[in-house]
C-alpha positions as CSV (number, residue, x, y, z in Angstrom):
1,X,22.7,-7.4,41.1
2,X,25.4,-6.6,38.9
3,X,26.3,-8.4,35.4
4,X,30.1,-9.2,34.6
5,X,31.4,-8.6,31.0
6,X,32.5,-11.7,29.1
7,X,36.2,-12.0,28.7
8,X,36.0,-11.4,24.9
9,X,34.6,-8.2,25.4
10,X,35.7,-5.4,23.2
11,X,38.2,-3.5,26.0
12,X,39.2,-6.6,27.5
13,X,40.6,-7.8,24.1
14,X,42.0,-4.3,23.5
15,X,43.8,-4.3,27.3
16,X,45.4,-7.7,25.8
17,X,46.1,-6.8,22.5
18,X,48.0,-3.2,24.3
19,X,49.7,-5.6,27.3
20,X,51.3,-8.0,25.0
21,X,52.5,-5.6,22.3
22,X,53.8,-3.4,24.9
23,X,55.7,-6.2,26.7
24,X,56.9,-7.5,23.3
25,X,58.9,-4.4,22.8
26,X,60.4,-3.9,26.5
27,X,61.0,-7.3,26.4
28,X,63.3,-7.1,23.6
29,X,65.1,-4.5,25.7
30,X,66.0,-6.8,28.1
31,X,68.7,-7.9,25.9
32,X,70.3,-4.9,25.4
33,X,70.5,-4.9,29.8
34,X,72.0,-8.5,29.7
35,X,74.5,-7.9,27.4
36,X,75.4,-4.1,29.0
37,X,75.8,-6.4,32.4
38,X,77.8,-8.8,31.6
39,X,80.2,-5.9,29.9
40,X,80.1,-4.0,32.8
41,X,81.7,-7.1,34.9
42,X,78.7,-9.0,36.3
43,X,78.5,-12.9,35.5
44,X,75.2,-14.7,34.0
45,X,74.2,-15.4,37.1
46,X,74.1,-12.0,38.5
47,X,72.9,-10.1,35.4
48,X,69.7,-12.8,35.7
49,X,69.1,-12.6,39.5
50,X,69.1,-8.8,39.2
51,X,65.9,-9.2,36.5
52,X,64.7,-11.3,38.5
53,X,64.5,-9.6,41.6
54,X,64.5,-6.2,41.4
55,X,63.0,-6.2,37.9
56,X,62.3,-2.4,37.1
57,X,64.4,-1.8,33.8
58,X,65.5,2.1,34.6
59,X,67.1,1.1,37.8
60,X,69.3,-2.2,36.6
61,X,70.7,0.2,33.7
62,X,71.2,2.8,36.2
63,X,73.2,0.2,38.4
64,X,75.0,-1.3,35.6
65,X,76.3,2.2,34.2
66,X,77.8,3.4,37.4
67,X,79.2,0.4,37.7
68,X,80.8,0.2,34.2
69,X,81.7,3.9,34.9
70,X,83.4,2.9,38.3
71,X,84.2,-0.4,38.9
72,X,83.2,-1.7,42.5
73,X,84.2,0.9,44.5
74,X,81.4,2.8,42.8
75,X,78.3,0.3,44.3
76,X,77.5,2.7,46.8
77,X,76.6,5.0,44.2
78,X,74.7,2.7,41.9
79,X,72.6,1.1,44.4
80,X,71.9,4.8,45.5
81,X,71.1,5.8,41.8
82,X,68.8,2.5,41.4
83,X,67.1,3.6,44.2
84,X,66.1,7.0,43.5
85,X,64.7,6.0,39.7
86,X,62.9,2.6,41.7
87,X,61.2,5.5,43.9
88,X,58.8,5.8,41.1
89,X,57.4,2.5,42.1
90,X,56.3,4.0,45.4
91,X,53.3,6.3,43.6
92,X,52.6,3.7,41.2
93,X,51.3,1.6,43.7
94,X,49.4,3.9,45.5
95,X,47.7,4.7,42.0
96,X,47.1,1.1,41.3
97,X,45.4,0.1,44.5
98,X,42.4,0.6,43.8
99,X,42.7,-1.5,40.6
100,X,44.4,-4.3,42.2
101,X,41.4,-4.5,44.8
102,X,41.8,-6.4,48.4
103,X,43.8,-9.3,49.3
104,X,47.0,-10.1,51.2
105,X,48.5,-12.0,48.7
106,X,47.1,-10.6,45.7
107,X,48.8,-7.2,46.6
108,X,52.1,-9.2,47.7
109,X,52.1,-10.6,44.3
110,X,51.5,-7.2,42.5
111,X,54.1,-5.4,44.0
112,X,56.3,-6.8,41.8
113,X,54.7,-6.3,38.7
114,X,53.8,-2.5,39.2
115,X,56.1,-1.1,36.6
116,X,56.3,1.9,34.4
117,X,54.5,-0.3,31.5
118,X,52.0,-2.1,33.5
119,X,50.4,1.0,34.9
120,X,50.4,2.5,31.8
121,X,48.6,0.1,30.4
122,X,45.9,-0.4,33.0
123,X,45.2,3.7,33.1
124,X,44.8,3.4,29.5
125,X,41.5,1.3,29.9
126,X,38.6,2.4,29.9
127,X,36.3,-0.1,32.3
128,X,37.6,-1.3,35.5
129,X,37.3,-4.9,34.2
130,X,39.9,-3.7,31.4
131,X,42.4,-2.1,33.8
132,X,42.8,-4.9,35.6
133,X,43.4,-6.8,33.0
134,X,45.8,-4.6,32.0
135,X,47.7,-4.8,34.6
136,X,48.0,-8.3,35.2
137,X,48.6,-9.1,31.0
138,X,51.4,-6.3,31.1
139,X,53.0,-7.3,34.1
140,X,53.2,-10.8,33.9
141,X,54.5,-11.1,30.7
142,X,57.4,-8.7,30.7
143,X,58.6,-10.4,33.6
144,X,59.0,-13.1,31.6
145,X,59.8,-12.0,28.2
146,X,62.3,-9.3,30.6
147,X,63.9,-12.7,31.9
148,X,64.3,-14.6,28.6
149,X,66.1,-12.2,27.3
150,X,68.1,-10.7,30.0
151,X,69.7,-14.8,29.7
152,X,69.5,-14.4,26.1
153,X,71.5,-10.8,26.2
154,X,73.9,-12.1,28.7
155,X,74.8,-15.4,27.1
156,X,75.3,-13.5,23.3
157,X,75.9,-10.4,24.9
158,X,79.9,-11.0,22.8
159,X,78.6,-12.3,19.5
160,X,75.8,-9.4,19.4
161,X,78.0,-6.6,19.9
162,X,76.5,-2.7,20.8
163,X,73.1,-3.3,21.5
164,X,72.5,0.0,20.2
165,X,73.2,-0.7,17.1
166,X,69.7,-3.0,16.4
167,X,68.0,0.2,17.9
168,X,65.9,-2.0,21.2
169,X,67.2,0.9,23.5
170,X,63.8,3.0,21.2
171,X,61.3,-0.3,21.7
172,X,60.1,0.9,24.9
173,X,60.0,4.2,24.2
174,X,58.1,3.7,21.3
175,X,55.0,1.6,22.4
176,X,54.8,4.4,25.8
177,X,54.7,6.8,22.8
178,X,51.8,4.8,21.3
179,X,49.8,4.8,24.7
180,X,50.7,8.3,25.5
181,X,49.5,10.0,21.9
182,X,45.5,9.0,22.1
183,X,45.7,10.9,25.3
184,X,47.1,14.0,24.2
185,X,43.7,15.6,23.3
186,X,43.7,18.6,24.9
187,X,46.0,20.9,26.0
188,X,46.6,20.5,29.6
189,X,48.2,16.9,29.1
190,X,50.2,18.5,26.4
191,X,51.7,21.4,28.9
192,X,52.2,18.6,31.6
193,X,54.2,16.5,29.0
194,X,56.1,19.3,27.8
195,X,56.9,20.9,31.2
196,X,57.9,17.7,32.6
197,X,60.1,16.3,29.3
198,X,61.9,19.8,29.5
199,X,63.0,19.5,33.2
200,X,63.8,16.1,33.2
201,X,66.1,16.7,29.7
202,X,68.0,20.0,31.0
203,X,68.5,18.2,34.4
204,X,69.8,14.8,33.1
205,X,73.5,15.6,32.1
206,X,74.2,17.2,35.7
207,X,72.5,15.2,38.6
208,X,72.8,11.8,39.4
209,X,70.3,9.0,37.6
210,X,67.2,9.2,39.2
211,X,67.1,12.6,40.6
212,X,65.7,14.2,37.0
213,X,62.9,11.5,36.9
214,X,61.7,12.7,40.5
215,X,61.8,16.6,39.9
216,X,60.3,16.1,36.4
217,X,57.3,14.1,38.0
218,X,57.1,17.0,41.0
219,X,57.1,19.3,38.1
220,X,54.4,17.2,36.4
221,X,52.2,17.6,39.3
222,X,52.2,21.1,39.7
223,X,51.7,21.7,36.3
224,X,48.6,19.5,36.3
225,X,47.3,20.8,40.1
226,X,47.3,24.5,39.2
227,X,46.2,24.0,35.5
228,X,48.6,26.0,33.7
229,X,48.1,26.2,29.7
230,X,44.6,23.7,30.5
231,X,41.0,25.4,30.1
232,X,37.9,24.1,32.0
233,X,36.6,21.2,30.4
234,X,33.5,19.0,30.9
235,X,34.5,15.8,33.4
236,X,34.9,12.7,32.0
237,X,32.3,10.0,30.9
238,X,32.2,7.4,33.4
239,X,33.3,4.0,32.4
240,X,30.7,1.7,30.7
241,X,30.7,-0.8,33.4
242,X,30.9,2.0,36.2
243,X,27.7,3.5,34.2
244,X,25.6,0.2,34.0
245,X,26.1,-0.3,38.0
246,X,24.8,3.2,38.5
247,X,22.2,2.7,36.3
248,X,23.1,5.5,34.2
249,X,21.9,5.2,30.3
């Protein structure tokens, strides 16, 4: 028989405290996208269906610079440059399965919160309670803070001016920064950060969005697979809960 942790245990409140503040800041973002949209030539009501649907921040600013770059006879080009940074989504839901568990509808429902922050969030738990938590905290409310103020941005998208200017495009950024830095320990993850932040920097200014996020995260991998720069270190703890089950002390 197995015992469940109370909700207001210690990592659960943590996984909410992280999920909330991290969708706080990409929310914000969301107007600087709203108001870049409308710019660009879309109306309200396709800057907020676009959230609403395909809802993975990288790709709709992707789209919406090509098109601003373009014009319409560019779409071809955006939705292919949308695509290749949304292809990111693929390996986050294979990494997330096991966290999102069994269930037709549960997974159906998932799919379209597995985003950059969400998985973040979850992998930064430490108990399998906490991840899912995570998850689900991160995901849900981006989508709606990313949808309030996608309307918000495209309505005052004119009386704001340069989103830039009140620095939101650094928000996101920022709080991946904050759940990056605890793990940067040691100094594989530091050669896998490095490696990949170097490839994907040289390679942005001549291939098309999306490309450099793929090759950096290929890069990533075979930086982590083979080792380079790491030493051997002692595996991991198991989680708490994980423990407990096992009956480890």
């Amino acid at each position: 028989m197995t015992l469940e942790r109370p909700a207001s245990d210690p990592e659960s409140r943590r996984a909410w405290r992280q999920g909330l503040g991290v969708a706080l800041a990409t929310s914000a973002y969301g107007v600087s996208f709203g108001a870049l949209a409308v710019a660009a030539g879309l109306d309200i009501w396709q800057t907020c269906v676009m959230s609403l649907v395909m809802f993975t921040g990288g790709s709709q600013f992707a789209f919406v610079g090509v098109i601003a770059a373009g014009g319409l006879p560019a779409a071809p080009a955006a939705i292919a440059s949308a695509s290749l940074l949304g292809v990111r989504n693929i390996a986050y839901g294979m990494r997330m399965s096991p966290v999102i568990g069994t269930g037709f509808w549960r997974r159906v429902a998932a799919a379209q919160f597995t985003i950059d922050e969400s998985t973040a969030v979850s992998l930064a738990q430490t108990t399998s309670r906490a991840r899912t938590l995570g998850f689900w905290v991160t995901g849900i409310a981006i989508y709606v803070g990313w949808n309030l103020s996608t309307l918000a941005g495209a309505l005052l998208g004119d009386v704001l001016g340069d989103p830039k200017a009140y620095g939101l495009d650094a928000a996101a950024a920022a709080a991946f920064l904050a759940l990056l830095w605890p793990r940067l320990r040691h100094r594989q993850p530091i050669a896998v950060g490095i490696a990949a932040a170097v490839v994907a920097t040289m390679l942005t200014p001549v291939l098309m969005p999306g490309i450099p996020v793929l090759v950096a995260a290929v890069v990533a991998i075979i930086v982590g697979w083979f080792n380079w720069l790491g030493v051997s270190e002692e595996p991991p703890d198991e989680p708490e809960d994980v423990a407990e089950r096992v009956g480890l002390p």
